[in-house]
C-alpha positions, 0 to 999 in steps of 0.5 A: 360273576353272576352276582356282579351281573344282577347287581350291575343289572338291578343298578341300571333298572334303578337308573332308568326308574329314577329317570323314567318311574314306571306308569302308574296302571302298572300297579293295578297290572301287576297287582293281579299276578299279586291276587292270584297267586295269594288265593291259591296259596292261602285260601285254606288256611283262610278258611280254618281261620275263619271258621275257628273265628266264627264258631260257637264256643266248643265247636272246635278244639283248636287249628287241628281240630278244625282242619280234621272235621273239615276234612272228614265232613267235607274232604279236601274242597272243604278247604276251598269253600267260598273259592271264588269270591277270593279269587276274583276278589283279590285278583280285584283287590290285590289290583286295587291295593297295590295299583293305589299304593303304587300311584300313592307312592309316586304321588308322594314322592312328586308332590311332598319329597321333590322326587326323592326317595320316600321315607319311612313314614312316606312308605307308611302313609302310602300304605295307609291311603291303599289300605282305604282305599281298598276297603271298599272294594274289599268289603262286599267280597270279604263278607260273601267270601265269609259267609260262604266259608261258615256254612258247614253242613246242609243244615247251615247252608243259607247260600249257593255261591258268591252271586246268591249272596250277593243276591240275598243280601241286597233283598233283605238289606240292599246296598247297606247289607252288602256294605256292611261291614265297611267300617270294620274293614276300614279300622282293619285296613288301618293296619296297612301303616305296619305292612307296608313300612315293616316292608321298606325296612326288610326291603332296605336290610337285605339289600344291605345286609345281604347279598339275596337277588330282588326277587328273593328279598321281595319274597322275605320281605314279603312274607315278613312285613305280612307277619307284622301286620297280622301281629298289629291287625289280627284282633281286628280281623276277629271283630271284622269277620264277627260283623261279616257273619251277623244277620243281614237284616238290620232289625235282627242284628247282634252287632249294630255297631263295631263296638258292640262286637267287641264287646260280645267277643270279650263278654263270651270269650274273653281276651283270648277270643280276639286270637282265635284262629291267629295260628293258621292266619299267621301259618297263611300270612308268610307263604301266601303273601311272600309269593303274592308280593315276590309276584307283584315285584316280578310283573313291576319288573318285567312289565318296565 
């Protein structure tokens, strides 16, 4: 009987958003439920990610290793290095993202498909104009989040918190130096074409398939379509992340330019260099994303 309910229910929401779409601002409103949750959930596996990325060769075993030494030098706020970028970054960047890909959407669907449903490759190229989008938003926050998480010990230490970075950046190298890695970002936000359609698609199979209410097929859906994009994007990641931790003045750079980070990581480390870190991204992406997305839906609900 319930089951009844919630279908009845969910075809009478889909009713009214078809007559009466929801304001695009609920995008961005929503989308900060979505970055909340993300952060809390994934920041530590952020963390071994980058830091099995970033470290010299040897430095760490593998994923284990580096959870271990991180714990045993700096107990469990090692995990939580580098917090409150992310935090206020994906709470902005998450709205940002997801705020866009909602106005995309309903761009799309007015103005290119008569106010039908998108298609697959309508889904995908909302995804992709969120995807830039975002990068410039996500740019300067990845980069202070990144070098705050690389500072293992007080011999390292260069930085005191997000707003020191910040600082330091832009009296070394001004605007460029806190945009520096926007190029990377973009070639890695490229990726959203997988996310966002390999959402639609498990989306569209659980509602047909199974009988899963929309909150939990958001949540699968969710944590599915992230682990296809960081399938596709991780590899891009490792040379964002790269760039992100190169010197910020421009005369004492390794990697002037993208390719010249791709080129280091192949020279040092082979192909398998491109992967370094990719089980904790992949342990991160289900559970951090599925809930952010599982959210992101809720708020869109509640909120129309």
């Amino acid at each position: 009987m319930s089951l009844v309910v919630e279908d009845k229910r969910d075809e009478l929401l889909s009713q009214k958003t078809a007559t009466n779409p929801p304001p695009r601002y609920l995008g961005f409103i929503a989308g900060t439920c979505s970055g909340v949750m993300k952060n809390v959930v994934g920041h530590p596996f952020d963390t071994i990610k980058v830091r099995l990325q970033t470290a010299d060769v040897g430095r760490f075993k593998g994923p284990v290793d580096c959870v271990m030494q991180t714990f045993r030098n700096e107990g469990f706020r090692g995990f939580y290095k580098g917090f409150t970028p992310p935090l206020v970054g994906w709470v902005l960047m998450d709205s940002v993202m997801l705020g866009s890909l909602h106005t995309y959407r309903r761009f799309l669907k007015e103005n290119v498909y008569n106010n039908q449903d998108l298609t697959l490759t309508g889904h995908c190229l909302a995804g992709l104009g969120s995807g830039l989008t975002v990068s410039f938003v996500a740019a300067p926050i990845e980069q202070f989040k990144a070098r705050l998480q690389v500072q293992y010990d007080a011999k390292t230490k260069l930085y005191n918190g997000p707003l020191d970075v910040a600082t330091k950046l832009y009296k070394t190298s001004g605007i460029r130096g806190i945009y520096s890695g926007l190029c990377s970002t973009m070639i890695f936000r490229l990726n959203f074409v997988f996310w966002w359609g390999s959402y639609e698609i498990f989306n569209n199979w659980f509602a047909q398939n199974t009988q899963l209410s929309k909150p939990a097929a958001n949540f699968w859906s969710g944590g599915l379509s992230a682990t296809v994009f960081w399938i596709f994007a991780y590899p891009a990641d490792v040379v964002k992340q790269t760039i992100m931790t190169d010197s910020p003045i421009r005369s004492q750079k390794k990697f002037p330019r993208w390719i010249d980070a791709v080129k280091y990581i192949y020279r040092v480390k082979g192909l398998g260099g491109f992967t370094k870190g990719f089980g904790p991204s992949i342990l991160r992406s289900f559970p951090a994303n599925a809930a952010a997305l599982a959210a992101f839906e809720a708020a869109m609900r509640f909120m129309h």
